[in-house]
LUMKOL-31475 format. One record per residue (C-alpha): residue number from 1; residue in three letters; x, y, z. Coordinates in Angstrom, 2 decimals. Layout:
% residues N
SITE    nr   rest        xx        yy        zz
SITE   NUM    Ala         X         Y         Z
...
This chain:
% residues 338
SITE    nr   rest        xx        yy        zz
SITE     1    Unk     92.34    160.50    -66.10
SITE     2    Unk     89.98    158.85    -63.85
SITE     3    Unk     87.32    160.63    -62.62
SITE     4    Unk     87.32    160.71    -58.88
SITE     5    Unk     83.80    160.64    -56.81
SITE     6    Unk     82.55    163.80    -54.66
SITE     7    Unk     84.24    164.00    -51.62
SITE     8    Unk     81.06    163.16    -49.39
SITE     9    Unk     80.79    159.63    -51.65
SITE    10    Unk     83.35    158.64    -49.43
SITE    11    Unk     81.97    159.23    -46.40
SITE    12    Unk     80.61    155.95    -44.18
SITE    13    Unk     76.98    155.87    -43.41
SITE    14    Unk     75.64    154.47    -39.85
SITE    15    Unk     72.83    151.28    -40.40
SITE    16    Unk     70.75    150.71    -37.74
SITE    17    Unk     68.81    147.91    -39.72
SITE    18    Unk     68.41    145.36    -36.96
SITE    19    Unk     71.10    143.05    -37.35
SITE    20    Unk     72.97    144.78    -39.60
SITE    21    Unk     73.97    147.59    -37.57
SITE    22    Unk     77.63    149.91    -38.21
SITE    23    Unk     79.63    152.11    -40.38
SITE    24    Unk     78.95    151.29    -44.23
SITE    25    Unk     80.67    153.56    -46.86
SITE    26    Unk     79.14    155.49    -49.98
SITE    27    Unk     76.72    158.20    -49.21
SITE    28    Unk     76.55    160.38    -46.66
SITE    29    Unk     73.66    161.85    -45.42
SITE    30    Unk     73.23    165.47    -44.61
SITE    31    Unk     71.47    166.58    -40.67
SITE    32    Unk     69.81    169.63    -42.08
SITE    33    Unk     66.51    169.88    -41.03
SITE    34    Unk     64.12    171.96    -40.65
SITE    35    Unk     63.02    172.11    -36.74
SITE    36    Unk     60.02    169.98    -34.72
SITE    37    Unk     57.67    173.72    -34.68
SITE    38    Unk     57.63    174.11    -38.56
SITE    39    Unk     57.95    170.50    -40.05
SITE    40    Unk     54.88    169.85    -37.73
SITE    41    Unk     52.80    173.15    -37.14
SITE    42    Unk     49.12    172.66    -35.93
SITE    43    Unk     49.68    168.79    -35.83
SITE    44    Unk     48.25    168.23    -32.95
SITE    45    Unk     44.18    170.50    -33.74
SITE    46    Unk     41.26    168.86    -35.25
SITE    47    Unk     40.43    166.42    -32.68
SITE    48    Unk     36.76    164.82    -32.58
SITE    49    Unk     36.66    163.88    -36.89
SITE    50    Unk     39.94    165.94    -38.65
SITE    51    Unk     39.81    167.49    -41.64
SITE    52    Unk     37.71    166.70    -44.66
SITE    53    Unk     36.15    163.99    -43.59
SITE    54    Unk     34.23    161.44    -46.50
SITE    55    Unk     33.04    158.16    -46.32
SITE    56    Unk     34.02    154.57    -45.02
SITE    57    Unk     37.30    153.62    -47.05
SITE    58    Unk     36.85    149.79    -47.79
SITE    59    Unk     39.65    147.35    -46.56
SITE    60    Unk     42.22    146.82    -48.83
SITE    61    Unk     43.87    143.66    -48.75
SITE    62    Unk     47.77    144.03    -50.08
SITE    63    Unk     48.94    140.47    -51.14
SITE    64    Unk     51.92    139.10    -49.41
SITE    65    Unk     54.69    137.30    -51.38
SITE    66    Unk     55.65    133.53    -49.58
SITE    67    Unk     58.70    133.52    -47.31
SITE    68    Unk     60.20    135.50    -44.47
SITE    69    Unk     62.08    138.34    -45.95
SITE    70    Unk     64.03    136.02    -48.45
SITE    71    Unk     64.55    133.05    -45.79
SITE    72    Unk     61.57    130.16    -46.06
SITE    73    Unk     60.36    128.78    -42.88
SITE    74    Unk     62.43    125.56    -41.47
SITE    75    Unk     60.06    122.75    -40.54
SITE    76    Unk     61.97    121.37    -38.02
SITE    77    Unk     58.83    119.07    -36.74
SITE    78    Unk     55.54    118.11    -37.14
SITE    79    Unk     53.10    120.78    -36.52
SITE    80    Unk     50.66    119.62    -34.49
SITE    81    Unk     49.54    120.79    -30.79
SITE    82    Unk     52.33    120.36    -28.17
SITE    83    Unk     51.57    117.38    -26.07
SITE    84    Unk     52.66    116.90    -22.51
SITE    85    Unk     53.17    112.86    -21.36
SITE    86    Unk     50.05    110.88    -21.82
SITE    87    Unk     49.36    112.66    -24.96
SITE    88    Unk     47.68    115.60    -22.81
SITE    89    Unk     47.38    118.64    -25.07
SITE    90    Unk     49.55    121.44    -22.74
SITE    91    Unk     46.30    123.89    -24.11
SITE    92    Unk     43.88    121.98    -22.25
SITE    93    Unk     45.99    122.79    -18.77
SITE    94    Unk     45.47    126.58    -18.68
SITE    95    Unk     42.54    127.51    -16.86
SITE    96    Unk     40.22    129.72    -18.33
SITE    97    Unk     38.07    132.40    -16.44
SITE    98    Unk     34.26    130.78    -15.82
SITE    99    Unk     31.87    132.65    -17.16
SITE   100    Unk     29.12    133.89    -14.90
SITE   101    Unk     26.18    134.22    -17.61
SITE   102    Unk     25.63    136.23    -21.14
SITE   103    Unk     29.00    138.69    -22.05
SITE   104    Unk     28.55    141.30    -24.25
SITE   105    Unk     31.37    143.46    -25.90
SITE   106    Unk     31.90    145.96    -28.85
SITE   107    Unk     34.71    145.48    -31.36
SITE   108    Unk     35.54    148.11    -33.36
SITE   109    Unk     37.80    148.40    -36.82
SITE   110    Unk     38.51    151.94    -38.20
SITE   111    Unk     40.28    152.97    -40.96
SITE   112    Unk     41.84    156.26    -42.51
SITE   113    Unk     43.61    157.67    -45.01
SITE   114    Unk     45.93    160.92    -44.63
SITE   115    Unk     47.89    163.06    -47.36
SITE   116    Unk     50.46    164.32    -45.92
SITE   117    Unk     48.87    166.10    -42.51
SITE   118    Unk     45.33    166.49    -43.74
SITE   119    Unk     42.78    163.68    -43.17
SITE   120    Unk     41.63    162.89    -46.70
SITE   121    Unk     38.46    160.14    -45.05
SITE   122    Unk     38.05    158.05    -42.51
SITE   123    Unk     35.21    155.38    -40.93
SITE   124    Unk     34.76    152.86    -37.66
SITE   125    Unk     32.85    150.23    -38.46
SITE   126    Unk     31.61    148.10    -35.12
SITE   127    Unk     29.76    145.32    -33.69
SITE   128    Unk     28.43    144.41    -30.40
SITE   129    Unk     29.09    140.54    -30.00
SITE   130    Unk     27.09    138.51    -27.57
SITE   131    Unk     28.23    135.34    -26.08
SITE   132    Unk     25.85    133.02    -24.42
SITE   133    Unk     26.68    130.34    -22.15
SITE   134    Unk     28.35    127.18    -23.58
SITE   135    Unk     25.38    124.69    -24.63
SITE   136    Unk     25.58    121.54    -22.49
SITE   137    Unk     25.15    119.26    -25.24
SITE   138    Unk     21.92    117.83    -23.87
SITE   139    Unk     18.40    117.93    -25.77
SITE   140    Unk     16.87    120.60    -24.03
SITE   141    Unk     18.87    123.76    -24.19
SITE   142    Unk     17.56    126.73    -22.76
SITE   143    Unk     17.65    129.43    -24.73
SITE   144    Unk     19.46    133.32    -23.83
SITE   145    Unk     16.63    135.92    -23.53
SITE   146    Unk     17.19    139.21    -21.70
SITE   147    Unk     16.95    143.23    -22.62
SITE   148    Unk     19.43    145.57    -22.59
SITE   149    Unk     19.93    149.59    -23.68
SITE   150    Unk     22.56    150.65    -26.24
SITE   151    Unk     24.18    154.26    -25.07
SITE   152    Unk     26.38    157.31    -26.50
SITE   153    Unk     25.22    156.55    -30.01
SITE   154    Unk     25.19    159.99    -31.16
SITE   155    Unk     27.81    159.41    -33.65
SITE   156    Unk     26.45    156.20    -35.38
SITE   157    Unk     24.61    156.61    -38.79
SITE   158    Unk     23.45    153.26    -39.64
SITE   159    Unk     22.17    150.28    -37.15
SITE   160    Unk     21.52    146.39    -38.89
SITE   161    Unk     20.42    143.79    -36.78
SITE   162    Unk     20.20    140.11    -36.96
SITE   163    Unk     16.62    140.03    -36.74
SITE   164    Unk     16.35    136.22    -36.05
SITE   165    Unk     17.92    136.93    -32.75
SITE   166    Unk     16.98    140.80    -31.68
SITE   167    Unk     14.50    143.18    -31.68
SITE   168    Unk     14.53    147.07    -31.14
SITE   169    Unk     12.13    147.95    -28.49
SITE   170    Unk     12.87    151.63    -29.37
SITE   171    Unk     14.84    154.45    -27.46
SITE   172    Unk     18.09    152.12    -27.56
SITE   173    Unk     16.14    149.34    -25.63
SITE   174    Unk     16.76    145.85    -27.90
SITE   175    Unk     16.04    142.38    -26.39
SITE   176    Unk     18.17    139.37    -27.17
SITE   177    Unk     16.72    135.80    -27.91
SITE   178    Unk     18.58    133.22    -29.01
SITE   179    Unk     19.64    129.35    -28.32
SITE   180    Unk     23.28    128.87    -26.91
SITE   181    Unk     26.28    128.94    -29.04
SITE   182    Unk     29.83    128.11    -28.77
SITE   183    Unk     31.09    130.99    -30.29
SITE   184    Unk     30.28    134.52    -30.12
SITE   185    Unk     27.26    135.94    -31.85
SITE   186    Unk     27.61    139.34    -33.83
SITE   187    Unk     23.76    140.81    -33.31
SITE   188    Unk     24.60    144.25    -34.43
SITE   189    Unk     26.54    146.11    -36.48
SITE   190    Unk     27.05    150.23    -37.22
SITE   191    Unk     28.85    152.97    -38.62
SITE   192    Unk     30.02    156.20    -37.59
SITE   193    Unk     29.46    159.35    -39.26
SITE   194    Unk     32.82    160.58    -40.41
SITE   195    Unk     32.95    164.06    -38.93
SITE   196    Unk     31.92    162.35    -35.39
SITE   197    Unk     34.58    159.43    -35.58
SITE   198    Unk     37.08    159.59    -32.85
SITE   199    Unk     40.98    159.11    -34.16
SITE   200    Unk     43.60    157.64    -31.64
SITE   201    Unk     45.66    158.41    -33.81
SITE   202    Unk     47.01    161.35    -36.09
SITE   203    Unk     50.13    160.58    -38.80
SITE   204    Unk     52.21    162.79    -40.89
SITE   205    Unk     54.65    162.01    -43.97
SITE   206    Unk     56.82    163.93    -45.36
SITE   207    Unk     59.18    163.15    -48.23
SITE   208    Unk     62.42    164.74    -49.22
SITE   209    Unk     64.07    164.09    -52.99
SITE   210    Unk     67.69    165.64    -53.18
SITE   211    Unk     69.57    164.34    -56.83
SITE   212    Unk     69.29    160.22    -56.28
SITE   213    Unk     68.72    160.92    -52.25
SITE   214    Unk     65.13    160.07    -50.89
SITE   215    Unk     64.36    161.18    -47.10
SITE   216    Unk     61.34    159.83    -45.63
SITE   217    Unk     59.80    160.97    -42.14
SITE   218    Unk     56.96    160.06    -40.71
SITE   219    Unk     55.71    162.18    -37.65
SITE   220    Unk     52.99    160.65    -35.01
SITE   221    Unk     50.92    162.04    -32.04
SITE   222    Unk     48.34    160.31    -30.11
SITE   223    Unk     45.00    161.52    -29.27
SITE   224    Unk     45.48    162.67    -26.11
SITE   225    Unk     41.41    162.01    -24.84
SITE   226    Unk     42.06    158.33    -25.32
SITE   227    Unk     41.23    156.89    -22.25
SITE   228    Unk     44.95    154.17    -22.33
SITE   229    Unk     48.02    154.78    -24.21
SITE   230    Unk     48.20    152.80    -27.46
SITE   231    Unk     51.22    150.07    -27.56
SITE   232    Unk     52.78    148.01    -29.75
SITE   233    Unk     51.92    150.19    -32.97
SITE   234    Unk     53.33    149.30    -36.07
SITE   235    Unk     54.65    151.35    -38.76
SITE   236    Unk     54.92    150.26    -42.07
SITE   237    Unk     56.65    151.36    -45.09
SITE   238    Unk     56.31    150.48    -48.42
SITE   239    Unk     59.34    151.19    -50.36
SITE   240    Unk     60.16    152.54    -53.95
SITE   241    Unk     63.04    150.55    -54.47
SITE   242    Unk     64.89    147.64    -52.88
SITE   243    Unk     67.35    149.80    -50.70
SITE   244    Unk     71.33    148.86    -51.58
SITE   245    Unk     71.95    151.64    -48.47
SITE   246    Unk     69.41    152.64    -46.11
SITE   247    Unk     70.11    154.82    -42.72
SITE   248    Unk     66.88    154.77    -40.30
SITE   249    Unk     66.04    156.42    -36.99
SITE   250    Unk     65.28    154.32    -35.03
SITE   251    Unk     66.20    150.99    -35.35
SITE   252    Unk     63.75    149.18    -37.96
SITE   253    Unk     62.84    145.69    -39.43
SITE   254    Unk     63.66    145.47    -43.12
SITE   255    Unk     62.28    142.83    -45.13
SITE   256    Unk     63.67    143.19    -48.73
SITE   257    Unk     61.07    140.09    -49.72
SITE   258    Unk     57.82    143.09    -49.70
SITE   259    Unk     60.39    145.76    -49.87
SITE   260    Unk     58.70    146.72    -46.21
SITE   261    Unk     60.46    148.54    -43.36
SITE   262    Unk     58.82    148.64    -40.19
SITE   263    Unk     59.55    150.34    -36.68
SITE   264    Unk     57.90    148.46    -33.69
SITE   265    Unk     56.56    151.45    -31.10
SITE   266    Unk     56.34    150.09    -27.43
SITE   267    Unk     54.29    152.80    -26.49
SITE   268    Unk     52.79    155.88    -27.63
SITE   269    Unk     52.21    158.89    -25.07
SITE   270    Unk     49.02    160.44    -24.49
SITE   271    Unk     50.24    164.11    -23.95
SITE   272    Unk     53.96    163.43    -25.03
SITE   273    Unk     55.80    165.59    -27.97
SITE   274    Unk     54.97    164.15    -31.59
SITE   275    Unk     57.11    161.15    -32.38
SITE   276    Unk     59.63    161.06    -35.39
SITE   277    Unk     60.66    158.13    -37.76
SITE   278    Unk     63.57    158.51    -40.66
SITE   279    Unk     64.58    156.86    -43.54
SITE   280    Unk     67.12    157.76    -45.88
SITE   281    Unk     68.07    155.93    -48.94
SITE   282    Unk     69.39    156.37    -52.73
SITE   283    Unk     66.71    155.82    -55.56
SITE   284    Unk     67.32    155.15    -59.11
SITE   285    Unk     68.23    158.35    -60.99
SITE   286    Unk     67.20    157.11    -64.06
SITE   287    Unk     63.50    157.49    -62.72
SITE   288    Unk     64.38    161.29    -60.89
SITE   289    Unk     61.68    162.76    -62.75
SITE   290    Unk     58.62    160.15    -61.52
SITE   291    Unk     57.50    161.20    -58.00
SITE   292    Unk     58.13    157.43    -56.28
SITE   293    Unk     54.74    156.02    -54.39
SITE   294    Unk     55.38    155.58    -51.06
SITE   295    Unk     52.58    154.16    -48.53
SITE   296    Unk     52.88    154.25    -44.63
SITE   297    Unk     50.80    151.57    -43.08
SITE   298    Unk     49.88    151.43    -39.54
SITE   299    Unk     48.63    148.78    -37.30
SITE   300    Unk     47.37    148.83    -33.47
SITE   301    Unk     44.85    147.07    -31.20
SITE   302    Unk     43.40    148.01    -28.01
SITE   303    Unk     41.21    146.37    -25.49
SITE   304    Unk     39.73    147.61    -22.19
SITE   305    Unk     36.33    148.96    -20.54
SITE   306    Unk     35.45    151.52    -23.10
SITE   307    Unk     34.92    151.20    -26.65
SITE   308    Unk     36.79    154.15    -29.18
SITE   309    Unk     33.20    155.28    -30.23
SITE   310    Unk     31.97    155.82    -27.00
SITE   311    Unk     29.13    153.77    -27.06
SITE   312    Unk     28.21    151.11    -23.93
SITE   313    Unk     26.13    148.40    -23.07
SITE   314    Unk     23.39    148.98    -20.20
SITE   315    Unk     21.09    146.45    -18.38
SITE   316    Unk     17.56    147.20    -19.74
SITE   317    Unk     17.01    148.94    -15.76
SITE   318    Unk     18.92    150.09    -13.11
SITE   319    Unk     19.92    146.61    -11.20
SITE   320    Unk     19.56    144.10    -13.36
SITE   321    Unk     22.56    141.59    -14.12
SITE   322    Unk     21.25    139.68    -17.52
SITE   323    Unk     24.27    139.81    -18.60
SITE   324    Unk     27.47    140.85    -17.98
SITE   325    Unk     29.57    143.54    -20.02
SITE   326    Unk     33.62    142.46    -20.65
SITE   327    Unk     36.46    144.48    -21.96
SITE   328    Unk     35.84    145.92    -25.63
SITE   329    Unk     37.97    146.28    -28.38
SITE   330    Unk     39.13    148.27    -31.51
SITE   331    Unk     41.72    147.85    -33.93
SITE   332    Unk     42.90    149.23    -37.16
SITE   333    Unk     41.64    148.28    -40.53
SITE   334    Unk     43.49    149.99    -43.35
SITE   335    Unk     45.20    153.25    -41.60
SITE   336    Unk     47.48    154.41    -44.10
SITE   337    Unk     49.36    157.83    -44.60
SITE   338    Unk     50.63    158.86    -48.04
């Protein structure tokens, strides 16, 4: 006789892959789970550094395979810059904002690693850019000189300067001298000490394996002393296994090229309830007894007035407009949860 499957192999599954969305048959996936208070007790402590903090974590650069999940890129013209009539390039027609004098802002790139809940290291690495005005293209350019006061550095452990161009005048007073340049010029650079780095952002992930049934969730919650709610965060998932079914909550990009899934956040609330992303899928039994590597990736930029270390730029006295101070930025270098 012919063995028959298990009554829940015949079950239909919902997909809410992006363009692949409905009922497909085969497994069915269970709702027990265990509730919001236990899978994600004391989630939301430890602000100001986390737990176990260590040092910097270098980037890490994953290589990315050609192609865009399996389908190669149509050229369907030449690329080169759009051109209006008259062979105007369109870029040339949006007005820029004219710059006053000397802008100064701090971009910032931190990284971290979590297992599971806990914060296994973490590091910001910054620099404080300054952009003179345009050169003129004449002879005689006039070089950018001015001093200004670096403040709120209580959390930075290291300071390097481009000595060619700046000059500590002690008590966070440095003055600037340098000839004009097109393009921003990076005159310092820092680090944060780990148990005084700020995180905007705290991940969980935790992983289920029932028979040849993975569950993945990954639970997030923003810092809620950030002074803007972070947007378009990216989640990213490296997978085990190329799924052949695959239910996720909610809706999420697969890309079967990198074996990546990734959920596109709009927004993330400052003081809202901790956020929850699923994935369920079946993984080869013939490798049940090898814990599968799984990697959650996460990617976010911000810009406004204030810089995620708390540090700001100050005219050398009270009155003085050498230069002026535009928004800041940080953004995420390797900020991974495993």
């Amino acid at each position: 006789l012919t063995t028959l499957p298990p009554a829940e192999a015949t079950q239909s599954t919902h997909i809410n892959v992006e363009g692949f969305e409905g009922q497909y048959g085969g497994i069915e996936f269970s709702n027990e789970q265990a509730t919001i208070g236990e899978t994600f007790e004391s989630f939301s402590d430890a602000w100001g550094g986390g737990l176990d903090p260590s040092e910097f974590m270098g980037p890490k650069k994953i290589q990315k395979k050609e192609g865009l999940g399996g389908l190669e890129l149509l050229h369907t013209s030449d690329p080169k810059a759009v051109e209006g009539k008259d062979g105007v390039n369109i870029d040339n027609l949006v007005k820029k904002p004219e710059m006053k004098g000397p802008e100064m802002y701090i971009s910032e790139e931190i990284s971290t690693e979590f297992r599971e809940s806990l914060l296994a290291r973490v590091g910001v690495m910054g620099v404080i850019y300054l952009k003179t005005m345009p050169p003129k293209g004449s002879g005689e350019e006039k070089e950018t000189e001015f001093s200004f006061r670096v403040e709120g550095t209580t959390a930075v452990k290291r300071f390097a300067m481009q000595s060619s161009r700046i000059s500590s005048l002690g008590n966070g007073l440095f003055h600037v001298r340098t000839a004009p340049s097109e393009e921003p010029i990076p005159i310092l650079k820092y680090s944060l000490q780990p148990k005084l780095t700020p995180l905007p952002l705290r991940v969980r992930m935790v992983k289920r394996i029932s028979g040849t049934l993975l569950s993945l969730m990954i639970q997030y919650v923003s810092n809620p002393d950030l002074p803007q709610p972070l947007k378009n965060v990216d989640f990213i998932l490296k997978l085990p296994v190329d799924p052949t079914l695959l239910k996720v909550s909610p809706k999420a990009i697969l890309n079967r090229t990198d074996r990546e899934l990734k959920w596109q956040i709009p927004e993330i609330p400052l003081n809202g309830s901790p956020g929850r992303l699923r994935a369920r899928m079946p993984i080869d039994s013939d490798n049940s007894e090898e814990e599968p590597d799984i990697i959650c990736y996460v990617k976010f930029s911000v810009q406004g007035n204030t810089s995620l270390s708390g540090i700001s730029l100050r005219a050398a006295a009270e009155g003085n407009t050498d230069f002026f101070e535009v928004d800041h930025r940080y953004e995420t270098g390797v900020y991974m949860c495993n």
